[in-house]
BAVEX-755280 format. One line per 3 residues: number of its first residue (from 1); their letters; for each residue x, y, z of N, C-alpha, C. Coordinates in steps of 0.1 Angstrom, whole numbers, always signed. Example, Ala and Ser with C-alpha at 12.3 -4.5 7.8 and 13.67 -1.06 7.14 Angstrom:
BEGIN
1 = as = +132:-57:+78:+123:-45:+78:+132:-33:+78; +128:-22:+71:+137:-11:+71:+129:+0:+79 $
//
This chain:
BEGIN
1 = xxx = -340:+257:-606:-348:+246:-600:-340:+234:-596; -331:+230:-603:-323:+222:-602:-311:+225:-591; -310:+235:-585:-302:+240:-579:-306:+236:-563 $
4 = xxx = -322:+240:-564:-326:+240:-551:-333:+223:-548; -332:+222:-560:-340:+198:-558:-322:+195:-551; -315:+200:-560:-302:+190:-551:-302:+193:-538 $
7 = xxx = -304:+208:-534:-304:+212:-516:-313:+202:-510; -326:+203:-516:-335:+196:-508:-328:+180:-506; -325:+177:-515:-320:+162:-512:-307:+160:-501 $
10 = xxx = -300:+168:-501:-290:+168:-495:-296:+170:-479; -304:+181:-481:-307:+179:-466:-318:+172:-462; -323:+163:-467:-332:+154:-467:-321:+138:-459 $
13 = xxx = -309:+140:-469:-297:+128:-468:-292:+128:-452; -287:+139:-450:-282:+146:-438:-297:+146:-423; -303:+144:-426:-315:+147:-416:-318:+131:-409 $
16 = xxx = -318:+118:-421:-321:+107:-422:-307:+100:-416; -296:+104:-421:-285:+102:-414:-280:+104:-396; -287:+117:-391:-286:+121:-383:-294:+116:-371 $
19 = xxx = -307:+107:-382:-320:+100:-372:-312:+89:-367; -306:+81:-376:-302:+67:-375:-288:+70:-367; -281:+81:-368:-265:+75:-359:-269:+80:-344 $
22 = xxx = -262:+71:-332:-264:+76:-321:-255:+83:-316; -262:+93:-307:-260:+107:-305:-248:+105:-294; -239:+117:-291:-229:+110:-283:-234:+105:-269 $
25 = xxx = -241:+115:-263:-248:+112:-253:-250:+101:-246; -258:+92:-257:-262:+79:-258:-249:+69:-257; -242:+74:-267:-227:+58:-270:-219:+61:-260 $
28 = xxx = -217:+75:-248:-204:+78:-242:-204:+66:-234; -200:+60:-230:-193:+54:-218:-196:+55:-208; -203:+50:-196:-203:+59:-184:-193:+56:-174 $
31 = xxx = -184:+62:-170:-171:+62:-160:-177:+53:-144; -164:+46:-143:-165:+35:-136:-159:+43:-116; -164:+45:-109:-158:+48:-99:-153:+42:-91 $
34 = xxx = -140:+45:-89:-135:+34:-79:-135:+44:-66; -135:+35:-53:-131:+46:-41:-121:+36:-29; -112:+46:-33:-98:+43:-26:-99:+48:-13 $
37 = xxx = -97:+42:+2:-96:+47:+11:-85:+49:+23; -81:+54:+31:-71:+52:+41:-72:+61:+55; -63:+61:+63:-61:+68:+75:-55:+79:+78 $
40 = xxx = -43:+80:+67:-36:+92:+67:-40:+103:+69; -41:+115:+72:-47:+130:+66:-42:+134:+58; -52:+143:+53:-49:+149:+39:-38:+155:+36 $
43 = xxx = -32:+162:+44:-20:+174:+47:-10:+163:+46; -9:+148:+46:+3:+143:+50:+8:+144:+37; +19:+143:+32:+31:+139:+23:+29:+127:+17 $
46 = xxx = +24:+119:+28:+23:+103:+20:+8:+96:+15; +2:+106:+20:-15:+108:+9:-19:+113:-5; +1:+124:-11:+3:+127:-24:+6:+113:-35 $
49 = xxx = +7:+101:-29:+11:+92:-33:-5:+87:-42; -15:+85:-30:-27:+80:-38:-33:+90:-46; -30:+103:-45:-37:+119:-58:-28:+118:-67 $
52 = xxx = -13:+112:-64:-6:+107:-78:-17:+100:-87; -12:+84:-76:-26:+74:-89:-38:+77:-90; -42:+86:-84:-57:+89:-92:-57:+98:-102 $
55 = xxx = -46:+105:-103:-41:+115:-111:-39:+110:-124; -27:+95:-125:-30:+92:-136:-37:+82:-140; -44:+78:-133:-54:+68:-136:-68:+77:-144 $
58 = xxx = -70:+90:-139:-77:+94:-148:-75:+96:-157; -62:+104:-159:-59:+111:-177:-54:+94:-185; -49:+89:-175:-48:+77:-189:-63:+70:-196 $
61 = xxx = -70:+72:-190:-83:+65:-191:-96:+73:-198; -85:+87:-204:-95:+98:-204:-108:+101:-196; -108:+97:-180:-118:+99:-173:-123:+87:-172 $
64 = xxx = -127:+76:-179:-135:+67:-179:-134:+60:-166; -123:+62:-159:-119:+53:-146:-118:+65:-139; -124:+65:-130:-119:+79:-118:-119:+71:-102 $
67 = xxx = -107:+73:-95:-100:+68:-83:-106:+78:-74; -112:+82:-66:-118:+90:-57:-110:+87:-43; -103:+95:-37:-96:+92:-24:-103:+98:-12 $
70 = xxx = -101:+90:-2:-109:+92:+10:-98:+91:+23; -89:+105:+26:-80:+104:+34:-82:+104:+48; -83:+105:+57:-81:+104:+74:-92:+97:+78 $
73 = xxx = -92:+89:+76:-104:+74:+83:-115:+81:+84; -120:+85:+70:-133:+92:+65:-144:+79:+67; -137:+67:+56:-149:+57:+55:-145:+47:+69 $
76 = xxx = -135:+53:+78:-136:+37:+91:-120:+43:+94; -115:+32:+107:-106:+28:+109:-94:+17:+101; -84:+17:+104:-76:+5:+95:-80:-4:+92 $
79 = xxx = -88:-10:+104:-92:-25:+104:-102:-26:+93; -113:-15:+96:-125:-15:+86:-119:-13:+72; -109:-5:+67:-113:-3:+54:-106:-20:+48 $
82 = xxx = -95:-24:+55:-88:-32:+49:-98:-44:+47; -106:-44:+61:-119:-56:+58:-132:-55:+43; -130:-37:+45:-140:-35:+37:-135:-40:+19 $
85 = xxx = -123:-39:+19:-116:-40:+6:-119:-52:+4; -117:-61:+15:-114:-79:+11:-124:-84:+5; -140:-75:+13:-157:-76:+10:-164:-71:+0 $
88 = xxx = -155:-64:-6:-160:-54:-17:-170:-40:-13; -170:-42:-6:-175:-28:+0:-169:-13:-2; -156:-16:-4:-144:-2:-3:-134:-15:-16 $
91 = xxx = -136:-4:-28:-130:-6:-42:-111:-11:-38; -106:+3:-27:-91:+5:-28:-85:+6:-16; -78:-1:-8:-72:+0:+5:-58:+5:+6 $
94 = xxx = -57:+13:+12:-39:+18:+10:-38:+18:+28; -26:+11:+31:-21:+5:+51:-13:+3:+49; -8:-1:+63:+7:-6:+65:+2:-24:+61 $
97 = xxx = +7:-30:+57:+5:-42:+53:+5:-54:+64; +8:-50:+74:+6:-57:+87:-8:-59:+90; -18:-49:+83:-28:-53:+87:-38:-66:+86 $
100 = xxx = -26:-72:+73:-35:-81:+64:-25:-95:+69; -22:-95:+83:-9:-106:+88:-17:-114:+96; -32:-114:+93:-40:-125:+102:-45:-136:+89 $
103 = xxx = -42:-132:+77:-43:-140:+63:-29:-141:+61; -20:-134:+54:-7:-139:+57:+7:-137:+67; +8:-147:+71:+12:-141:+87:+27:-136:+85 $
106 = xxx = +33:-141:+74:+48:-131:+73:+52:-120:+71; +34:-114:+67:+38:-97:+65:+38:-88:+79; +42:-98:+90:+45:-92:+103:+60:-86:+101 $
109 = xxx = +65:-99:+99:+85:-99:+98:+85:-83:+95; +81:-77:+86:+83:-65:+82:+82:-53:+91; +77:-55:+100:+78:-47:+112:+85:-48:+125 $
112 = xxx = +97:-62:+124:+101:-64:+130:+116:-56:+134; +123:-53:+140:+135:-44:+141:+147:-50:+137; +152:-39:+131:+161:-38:+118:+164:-50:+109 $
115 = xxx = +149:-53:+107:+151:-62:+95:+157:-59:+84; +155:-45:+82:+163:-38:+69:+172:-31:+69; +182:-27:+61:+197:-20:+68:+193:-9:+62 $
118 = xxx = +184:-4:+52:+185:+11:+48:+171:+11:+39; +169:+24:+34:+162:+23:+24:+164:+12:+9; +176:+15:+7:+178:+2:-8:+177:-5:-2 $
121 = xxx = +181:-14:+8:+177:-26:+13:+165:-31:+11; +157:-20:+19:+140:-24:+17:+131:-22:+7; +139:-16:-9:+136:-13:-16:+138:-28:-26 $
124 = xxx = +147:-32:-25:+148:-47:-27:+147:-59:-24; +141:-59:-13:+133:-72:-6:+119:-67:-10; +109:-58:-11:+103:-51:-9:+94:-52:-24 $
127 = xxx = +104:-51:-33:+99:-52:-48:+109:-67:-51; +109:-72:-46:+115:-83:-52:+108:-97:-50; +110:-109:-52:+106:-124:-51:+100:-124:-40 $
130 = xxx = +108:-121:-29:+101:-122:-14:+87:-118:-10; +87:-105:-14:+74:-100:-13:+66:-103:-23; +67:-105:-35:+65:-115:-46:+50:-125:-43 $
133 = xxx = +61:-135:-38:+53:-143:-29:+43:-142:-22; +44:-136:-11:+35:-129:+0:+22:-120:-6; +26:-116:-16:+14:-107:-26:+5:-118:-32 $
136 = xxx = +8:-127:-36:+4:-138:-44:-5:-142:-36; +0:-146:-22:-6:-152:-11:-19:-143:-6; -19:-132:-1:-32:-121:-5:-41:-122:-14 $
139 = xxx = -36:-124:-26:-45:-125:-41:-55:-137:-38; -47:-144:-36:-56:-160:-35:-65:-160:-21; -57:-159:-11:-69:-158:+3:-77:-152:+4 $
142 = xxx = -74:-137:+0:-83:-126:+2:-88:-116:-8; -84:-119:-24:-92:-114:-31:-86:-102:-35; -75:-97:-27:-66:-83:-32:-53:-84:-38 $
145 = xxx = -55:-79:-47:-40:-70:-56:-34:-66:-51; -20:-62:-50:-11:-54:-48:-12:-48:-61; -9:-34:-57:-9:-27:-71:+3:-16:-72 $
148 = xxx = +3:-13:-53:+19:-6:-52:+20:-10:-38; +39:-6:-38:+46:-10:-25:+52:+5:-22; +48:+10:-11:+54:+24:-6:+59:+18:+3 $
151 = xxx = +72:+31:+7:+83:+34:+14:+76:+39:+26; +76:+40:+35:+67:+55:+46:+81:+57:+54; +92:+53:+51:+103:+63:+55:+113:+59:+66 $
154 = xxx = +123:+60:+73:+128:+53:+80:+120:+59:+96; +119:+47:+109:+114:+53:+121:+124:+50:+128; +129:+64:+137:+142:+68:+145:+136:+69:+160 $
157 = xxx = +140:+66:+169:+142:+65:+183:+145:+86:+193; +131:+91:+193:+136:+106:+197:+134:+102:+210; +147:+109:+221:+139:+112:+233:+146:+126:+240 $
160 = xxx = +138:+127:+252:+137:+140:+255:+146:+147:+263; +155:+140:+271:+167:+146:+276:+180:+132:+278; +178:+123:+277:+192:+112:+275:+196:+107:+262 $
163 = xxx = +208:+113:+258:+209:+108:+241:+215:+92:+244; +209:+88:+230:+206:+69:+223:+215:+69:+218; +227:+60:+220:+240:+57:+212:+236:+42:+210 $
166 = xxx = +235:+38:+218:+234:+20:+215:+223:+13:+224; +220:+3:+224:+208:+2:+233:+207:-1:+247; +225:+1:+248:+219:+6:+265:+219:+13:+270 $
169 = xxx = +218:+21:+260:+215:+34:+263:+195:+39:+269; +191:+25:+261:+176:+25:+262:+171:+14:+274; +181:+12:+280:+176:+3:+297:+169:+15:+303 $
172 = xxx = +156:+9:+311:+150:+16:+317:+143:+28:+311; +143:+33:+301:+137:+43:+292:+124:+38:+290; +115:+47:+293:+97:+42:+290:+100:+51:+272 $
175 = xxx = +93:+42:+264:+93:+47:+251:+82:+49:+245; +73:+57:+240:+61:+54:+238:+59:+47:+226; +54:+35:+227:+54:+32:+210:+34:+31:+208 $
178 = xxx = +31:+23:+194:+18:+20:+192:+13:+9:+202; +4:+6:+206:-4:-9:+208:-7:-16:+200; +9:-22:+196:+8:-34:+185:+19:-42:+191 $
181 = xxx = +17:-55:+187:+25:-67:+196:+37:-66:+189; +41:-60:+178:+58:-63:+173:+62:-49:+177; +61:-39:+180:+63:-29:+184:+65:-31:+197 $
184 = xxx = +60:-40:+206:+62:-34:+223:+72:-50:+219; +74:-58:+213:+79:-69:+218:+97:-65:+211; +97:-54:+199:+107:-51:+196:+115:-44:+206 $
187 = xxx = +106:-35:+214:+113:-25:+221:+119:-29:+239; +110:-42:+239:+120:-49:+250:+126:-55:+249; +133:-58:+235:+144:-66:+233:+154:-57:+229 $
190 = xxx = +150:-41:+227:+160:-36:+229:+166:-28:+242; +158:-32:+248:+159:-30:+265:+154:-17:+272; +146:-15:+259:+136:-4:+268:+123:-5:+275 $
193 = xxx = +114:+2:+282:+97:-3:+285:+90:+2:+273; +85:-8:+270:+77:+1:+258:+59:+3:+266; +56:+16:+262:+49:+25:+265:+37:+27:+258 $
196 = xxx = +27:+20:+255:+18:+26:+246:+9:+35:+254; +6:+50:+244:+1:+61:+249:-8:+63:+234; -18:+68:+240:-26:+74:+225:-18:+85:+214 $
199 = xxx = -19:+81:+206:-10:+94:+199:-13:+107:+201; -29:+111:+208:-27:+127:+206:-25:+132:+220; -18:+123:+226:-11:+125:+241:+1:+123:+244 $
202 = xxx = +9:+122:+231:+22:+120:+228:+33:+130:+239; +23:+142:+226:+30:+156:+233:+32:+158:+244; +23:+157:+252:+23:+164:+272:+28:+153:+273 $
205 = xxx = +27:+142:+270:+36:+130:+279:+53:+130:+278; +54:+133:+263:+68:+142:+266:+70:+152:+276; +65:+167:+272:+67:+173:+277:+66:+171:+296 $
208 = xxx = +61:+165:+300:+55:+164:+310:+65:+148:+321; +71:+139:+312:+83:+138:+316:+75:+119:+316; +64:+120:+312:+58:+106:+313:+64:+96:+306 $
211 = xxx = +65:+95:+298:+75:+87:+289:+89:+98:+283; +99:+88:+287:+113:+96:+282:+114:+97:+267; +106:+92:+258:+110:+94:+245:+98:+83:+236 $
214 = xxx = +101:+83:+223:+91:+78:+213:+97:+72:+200; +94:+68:+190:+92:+66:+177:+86:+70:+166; +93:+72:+155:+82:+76:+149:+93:+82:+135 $
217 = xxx = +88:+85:+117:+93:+85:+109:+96:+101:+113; +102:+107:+105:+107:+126:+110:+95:+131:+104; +90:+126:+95:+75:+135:+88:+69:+139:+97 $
220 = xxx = +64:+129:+108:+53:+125:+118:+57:+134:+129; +76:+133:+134:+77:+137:+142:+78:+152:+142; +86:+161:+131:+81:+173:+123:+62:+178:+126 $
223 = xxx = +56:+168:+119:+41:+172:+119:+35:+177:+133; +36:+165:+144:+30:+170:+154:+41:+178:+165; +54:+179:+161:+60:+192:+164:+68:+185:+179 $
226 = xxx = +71:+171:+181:+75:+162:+191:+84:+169:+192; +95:+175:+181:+108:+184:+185:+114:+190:+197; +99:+199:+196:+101:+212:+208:+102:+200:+220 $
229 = xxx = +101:+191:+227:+101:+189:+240:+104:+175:+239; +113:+173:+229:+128:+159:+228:+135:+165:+220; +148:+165:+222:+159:+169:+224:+171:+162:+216 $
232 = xxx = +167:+145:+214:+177:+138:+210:+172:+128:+202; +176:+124:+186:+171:+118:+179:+180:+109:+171; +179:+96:+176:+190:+87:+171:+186:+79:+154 $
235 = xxx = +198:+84:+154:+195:+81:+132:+199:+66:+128; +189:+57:+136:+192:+47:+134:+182:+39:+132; +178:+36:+120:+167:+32:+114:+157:+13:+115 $
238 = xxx = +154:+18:+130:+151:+7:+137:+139:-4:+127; +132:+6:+122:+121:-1:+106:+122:+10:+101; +117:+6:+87:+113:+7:+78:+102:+2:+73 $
241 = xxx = +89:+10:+72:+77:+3:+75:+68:-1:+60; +62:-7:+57:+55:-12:+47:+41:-10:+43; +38:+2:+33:+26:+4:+34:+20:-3:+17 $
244 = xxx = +11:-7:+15:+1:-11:+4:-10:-9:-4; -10:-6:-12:-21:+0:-18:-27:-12:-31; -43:-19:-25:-48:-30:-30:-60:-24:-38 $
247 = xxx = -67:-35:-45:-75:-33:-50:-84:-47:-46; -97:-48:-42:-103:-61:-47:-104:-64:-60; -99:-77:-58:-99:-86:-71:-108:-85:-82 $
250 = xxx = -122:-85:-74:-139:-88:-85:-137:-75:-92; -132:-60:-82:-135:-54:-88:-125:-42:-99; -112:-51:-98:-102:-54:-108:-105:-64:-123 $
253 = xxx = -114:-70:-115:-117:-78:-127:-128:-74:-137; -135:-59:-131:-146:-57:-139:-140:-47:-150; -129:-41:-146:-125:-34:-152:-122:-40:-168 $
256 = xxx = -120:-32:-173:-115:-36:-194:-100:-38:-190; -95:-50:-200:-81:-50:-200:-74:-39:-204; -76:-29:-207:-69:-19:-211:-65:-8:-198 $
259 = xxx = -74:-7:-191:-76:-2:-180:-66:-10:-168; -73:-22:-164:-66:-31:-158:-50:-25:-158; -42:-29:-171:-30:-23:-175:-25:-8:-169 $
262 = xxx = -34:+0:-170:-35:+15:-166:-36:+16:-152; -41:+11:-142:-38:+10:-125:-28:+3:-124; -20:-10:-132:-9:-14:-124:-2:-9:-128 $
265 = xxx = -1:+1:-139:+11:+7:-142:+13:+21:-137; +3:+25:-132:-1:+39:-125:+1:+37:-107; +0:+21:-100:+6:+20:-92:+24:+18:-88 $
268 = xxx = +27:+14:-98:+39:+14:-100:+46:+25:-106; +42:+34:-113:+45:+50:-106:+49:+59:-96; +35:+55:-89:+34:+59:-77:+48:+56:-62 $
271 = xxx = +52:+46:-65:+60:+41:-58:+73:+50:-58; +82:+54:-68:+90:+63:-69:+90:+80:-63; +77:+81:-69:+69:+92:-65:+72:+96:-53 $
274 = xxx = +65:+87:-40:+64:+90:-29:+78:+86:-25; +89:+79:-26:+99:+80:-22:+109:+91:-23; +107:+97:-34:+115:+110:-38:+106:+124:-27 $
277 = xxx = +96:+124:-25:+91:+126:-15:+88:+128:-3; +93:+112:+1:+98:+110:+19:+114:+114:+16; +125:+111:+5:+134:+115:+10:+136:+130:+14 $
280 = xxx = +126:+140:+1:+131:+153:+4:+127:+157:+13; +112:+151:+23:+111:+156:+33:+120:+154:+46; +123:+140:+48:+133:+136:+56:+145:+144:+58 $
283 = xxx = +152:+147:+44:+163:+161:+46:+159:+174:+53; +147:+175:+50:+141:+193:+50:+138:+190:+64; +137:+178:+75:+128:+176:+89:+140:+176:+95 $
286 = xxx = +150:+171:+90:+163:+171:+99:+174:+184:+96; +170:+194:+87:+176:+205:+85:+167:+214:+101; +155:+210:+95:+145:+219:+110:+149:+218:+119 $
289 = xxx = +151:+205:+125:+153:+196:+137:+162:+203:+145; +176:+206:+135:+190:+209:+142:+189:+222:+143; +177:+236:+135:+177:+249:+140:+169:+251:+151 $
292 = xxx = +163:+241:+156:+157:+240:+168:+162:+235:+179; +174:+234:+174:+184:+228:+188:+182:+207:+193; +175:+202:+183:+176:+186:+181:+187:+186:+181 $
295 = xxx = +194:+176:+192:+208:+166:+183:+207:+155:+177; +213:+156:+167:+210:+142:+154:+225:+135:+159; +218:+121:+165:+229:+116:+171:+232:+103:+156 $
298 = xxx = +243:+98:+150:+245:+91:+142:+255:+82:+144; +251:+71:+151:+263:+61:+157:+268:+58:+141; +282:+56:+147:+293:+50:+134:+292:+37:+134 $
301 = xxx = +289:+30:+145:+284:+17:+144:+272:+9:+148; +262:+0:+139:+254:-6:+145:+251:-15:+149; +266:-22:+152:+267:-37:+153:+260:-39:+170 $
304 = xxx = +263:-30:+174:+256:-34:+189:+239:-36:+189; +230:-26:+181:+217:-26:+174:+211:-40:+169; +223:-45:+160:+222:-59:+153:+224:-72:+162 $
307 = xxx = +233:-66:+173:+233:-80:+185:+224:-77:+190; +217:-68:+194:+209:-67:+204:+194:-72:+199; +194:-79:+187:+179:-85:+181:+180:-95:+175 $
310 = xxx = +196:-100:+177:+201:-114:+171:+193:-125:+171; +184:-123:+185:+179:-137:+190:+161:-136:+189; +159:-122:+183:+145:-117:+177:+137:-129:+172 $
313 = xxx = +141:-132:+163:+133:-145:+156:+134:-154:+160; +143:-161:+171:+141:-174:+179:+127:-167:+188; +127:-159:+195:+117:-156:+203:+103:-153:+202 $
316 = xxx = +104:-147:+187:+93:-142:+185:+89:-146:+168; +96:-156:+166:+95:-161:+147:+81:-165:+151; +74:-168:+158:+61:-177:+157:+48:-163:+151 $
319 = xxx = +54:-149:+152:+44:-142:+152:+45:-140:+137; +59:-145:+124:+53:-144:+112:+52:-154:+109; +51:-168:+118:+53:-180:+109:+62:-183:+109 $
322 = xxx = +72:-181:+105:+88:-189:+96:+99:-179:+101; +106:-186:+113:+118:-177:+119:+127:-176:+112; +128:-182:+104:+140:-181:+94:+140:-167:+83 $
325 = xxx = +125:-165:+77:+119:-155:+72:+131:-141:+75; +136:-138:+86:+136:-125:+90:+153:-126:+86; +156:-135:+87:+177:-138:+89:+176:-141:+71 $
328 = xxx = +168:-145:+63:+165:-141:+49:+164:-130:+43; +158:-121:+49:+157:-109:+44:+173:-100:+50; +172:-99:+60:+187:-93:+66:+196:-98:+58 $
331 = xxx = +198:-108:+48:+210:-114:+42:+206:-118:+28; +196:-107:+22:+192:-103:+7:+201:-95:+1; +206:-100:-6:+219:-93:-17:+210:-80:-22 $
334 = x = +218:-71:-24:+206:-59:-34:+226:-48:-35 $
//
């Protein structure tokens, strides 16, 4: 009898216990979504950079935080998502950071020609004080974080039957660049016409003899296959371009500090990431390049390059603000 009064009490204990604690259901957490957007397509190389950070921004967070990426101008164009980030509308913006040079106007300089002498170069102006600054300046105007600084790789000068040694080599050459003002203002000061053409008209305008040649990183030029019908690709790393990956502020701030900690340190992962990345692609585009009959032209010198944009920032410093800005960076110890 006594055997079975203790059972009953026990599960009498257990039953009452089970009323009062809440069930997990109830106390889980509900996960916070963020949605990261950009232009790139999915297939690109430099879209593994944001499935990195969402990669670890989940498992560090055991899910609680989930980064949802939206690759090839799913939610808009550049302009829109970068607007949409500032408005809170779109959680995460990843661009070239030029887009955000109408709030601070020095993140033009970065697109100017050969502001940077190599990859370490721009890896150290880049992550350093300078840009520092300029980040800070974003935060405050416009409400966004920097959370990583990507590499998108060096952009080389291809064209399709006259090889580029120096830039006069590029007199009279129609080049096709983007329709953007430091792009066509770079490329006449290296004494070419610059040419803006839609990108998915690149191709026949090569081939077809409309423009003698283009720009563009080897990923890009590899991807849409510009190879077959240019011929000559000068390895001289006219930019080095600047891409960003922000967060709005408010919605940085809703986050738990512990989390908080977990995107900026999961953006700053990322950064390595994708450079190890672009470099192995860069090797593997110019191994292709040369079994397809490309000549990788490699001047031994680029002092002619460097005269030929000496006078870049007297002419055109007004488009970051501060002409001095650009003879600063060019003469950053690293």
């Amino acid at each position: 009898m006594r055997k079975w009064g203790g059972l009953f009490v026990l599960v009498l204990l257990v039953s009452v216990l089970s009323f009062f604690a809440p069930s997990a259901a109830v106390s889980q957490e509900k996960p916070t979504i963020l949605r990261l957007a950009h232009v790139v397509p999915a297939t690109s190389t430099k879209n593994l950079a944001n499935l990195k950070f969402s990669e670890l921004v989940q498992n560090r967070t055991k899910s609680q935080v989930q980064v949802h990426v939206f690759p090839g101008s799913q939610l808009g164009n550049e302009m829109d998502l970068a607007q949409g980030a500032q408005m809170g509308t779109l959680d995460l913006f990843w661009g070239d950071v030029a887009v955000y040079a109408s709030l601070v106007k020095e993140f033009n300089v970065f697109n100017a020609p050969l502001v940077f002498k190599d990859a370490n170069h721009w890896g150290a102006v880049v992550k350093g004080p300078i840009f520092d600054g300029l980040a800070e300046q974003l935060l405050k105007k416009a409400g966004l974080r920097v959370l990583a600084r990507h590499w998108m790789g060096e952009r080389y000068v291809l064209t399709r039957s006259k090889p580029v040694t120096t830039p006069d080599d590029l007199k009279g050459l129609k080049i096709r660049v983007p329709d953007i003002p430091m792009y066509t203002a770079s490329f006449k000061t290296l004494g070419a016409i610059p040419t803006p053409i839609n990108y998915s008209e690149v191709y026949l305008s090569l081939q077809q003899g409309v423009v003698d040649g283009m720009e563009n990183p080897v990923g890009l030029i590899r991807a849409m296959k510009f190879y077959e019908v240019a011929k000559y690709l000068t390895l001289v790393p006219w930019n080095n371009a600047v891409n960003v990956l922000v967060i709005n502020e408010a919605a940085f701030k809703r986050l738990k500090p512990e989390y908080q900690k977990i995107l900026l340190e999961a953006g700053k992962e990322s950064e390595p990431y994708l450079e190890d990345l672009m470099t192995k692609e860069q090797d593997e585009s110019l191994k292709l390049f040369e079994s397809k009959g490309v000549k990788l032209i490699r001047p031994k010198d680029i002092s002619p390059w460097l005269a030929a944009v000496k006078d870049f920032p007297k002419r055109y410093g007004d488009m970051w603000g501060r002409a001095e800005l650009y003879t600063e960076i060019q003469n950053y110890k690293y």
